[in-house]
C-alpha positions, 0 to 999 in steps of 0.5 A: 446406424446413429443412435437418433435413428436406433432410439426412434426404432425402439420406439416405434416397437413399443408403441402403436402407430398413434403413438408415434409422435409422443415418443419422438426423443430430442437429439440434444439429449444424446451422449454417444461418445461419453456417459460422463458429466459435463464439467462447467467452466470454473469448477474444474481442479485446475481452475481452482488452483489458478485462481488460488494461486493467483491470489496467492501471487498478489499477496505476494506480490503486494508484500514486495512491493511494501517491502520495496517502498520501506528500502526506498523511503529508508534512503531519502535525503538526508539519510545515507545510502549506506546501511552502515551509517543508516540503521533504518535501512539496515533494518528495512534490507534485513526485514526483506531479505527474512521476507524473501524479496529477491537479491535483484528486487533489493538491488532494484530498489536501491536504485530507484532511490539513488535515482533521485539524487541523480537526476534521472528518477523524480518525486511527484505529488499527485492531488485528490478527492476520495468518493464523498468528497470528504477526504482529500489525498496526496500520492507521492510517486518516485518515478522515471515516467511520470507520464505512465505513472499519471495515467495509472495513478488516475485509472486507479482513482477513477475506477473506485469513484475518486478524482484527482482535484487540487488540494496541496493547500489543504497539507503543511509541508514538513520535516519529521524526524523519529529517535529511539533512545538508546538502551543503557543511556543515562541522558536520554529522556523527553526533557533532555531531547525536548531541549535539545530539539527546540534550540536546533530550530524544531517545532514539537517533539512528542513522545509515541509508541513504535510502528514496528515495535510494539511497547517501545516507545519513540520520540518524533520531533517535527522540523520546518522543512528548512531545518531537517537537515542540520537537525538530524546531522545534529542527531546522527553525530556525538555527542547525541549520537550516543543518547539517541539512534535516528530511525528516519529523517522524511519529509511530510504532509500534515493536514491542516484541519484533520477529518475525524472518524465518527464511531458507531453511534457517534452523531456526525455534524458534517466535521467527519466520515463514518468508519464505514467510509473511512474503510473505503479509502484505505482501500483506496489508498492500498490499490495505490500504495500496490503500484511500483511508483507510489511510494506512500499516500497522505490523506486528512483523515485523523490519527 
């Protein structure tokens, strides 16, 4: 006997005959194999644990990627390849070693900058306009596809309101060369390297405080793309060698007319972008920055 029919019987005996229809149970309300509750999709142990994990696997993931990009752009023409010579990668290999990116990520990383030099990797630049129309950004990519790196790059943009648009026009192109002087050097000091700096053929040298050093102060000195090259040769041997360590040797994008960040309360002419839509794009720019292919985005938003 099912437990519908042994129900309706109950029934049946508790109540007369012209009751019979108010007693009528529905079976959809019968558990006759199990008394336990039902368990909803996502809220079981496992689920949460997946989904943890998943979101630990991204941070993860992002950080090696991150580390990645600092070996490759430690790398760039005209640094060396040899961490011997290269203290900026020296520090980059030494930072994802303690970070845990594996012997194998390092050995892979290596080899998408050394790509470069010999031909079978490529460095593009992909243009756009972030959501608003505002803030415009260039994607500079390493790549060995730049077929599959064009096609993500623009599902990325397209997906969070922005497209790609031409607007290399809105950059000047240039070198930039970072020195920190060395500890104990008598010499060192902003009107020694500014002298120096401006007869080698720089455009500026300005005095900032260190990304990954907070407190220490470093010297940037902006090339025209020509003379980058012969000036951190000039740096990287004696005597100024002595004086100062070069930290990195890149070439950038520098926007021509920088775009503002208005603060709360800040009444905006149409000369910036509030913070809130300043946050916007750089989320942007991390989804971007995410992909194994970009190696850093530009945009023309002020520092």
């Amino acid at each position: 006997m099912n437990c519908t029919s042994t129900l309706i019987r109950q029934s049946l005996a508790q109540a007369g005959p012209s009751r019979i229809r108010l007693t009528a149970i529905p079976t959809s309300r019968c558990r006759c194999f199990s008394t336990s509750l039902r368990t909803e999709s996502g809220h079981n142990r496992w689920s949460k644990i997946r989904h943890k994990k998943g979101a630990a696997d991204k941070e993860r993931g992002a950080l090696f990627a991150k580390l990645s990009k600092e070996i490759i752009n430690s790398m760039k023409p005209p640094l060396s390849s040899d961490p011997a010579f290269n203290s900026k990668l020296a520090t980059a290999l030494q930072r994802a070693r303690e970070q845990g990116l594996t012997k194998q990520g390092i050995e892979n990383a290596m080899i998408r900058a050394k790509s470069v030099n010999d031909g079978t990797g490529q460095n593009v630049v992909y243009e756009a306009v972030a959501p608003g129309g505002k803030v415009v950004m260039l994607v500079e990519c390493l790549t060995s596809n730049p077929a599959r790196t064009v096609k993500r790059v623009k599902e990325i943009l397209s997906k969070n309101g922005a497209r790609t648009s031409p607007v290399l026009f809105m950059f000047n192109k240039q070198g930039l060369i970072t020195l920190r002087p060395e500890t104990g050097s008598k010499e060192a000091n902003f009107d020694h390297l500014f002298e120096i700096a401006v007869e080698g053929g720089a455009e500026d040298v300005r005095e900032v405080e260190s990304e990954s050093e907070e407190g220490v102060m470093e010297y940037e000195i902006s090339t025209p793309t020509s003379e980058l090259s012969s000036l951190t040769t000039l740096f990287s041997n004696p005597p100024h060698s002595a004086n100062y360590s070069i930290q990195s040797s890149d070439l950038v994008f520098v926007p021509t007319d920088p775009l503002k960040i208005l603060e709360d309360g800040e009444e905006g002419d149409g000369e910036g972008i509030s913070e809130e839509t300043a946050e916007g794009v750089m989320k942007i720019v991390d989804l971007l920055e995410e992909e194994g292919d970009v190696v850093k985005v530009w945009t023309n938003l002020e520092d």
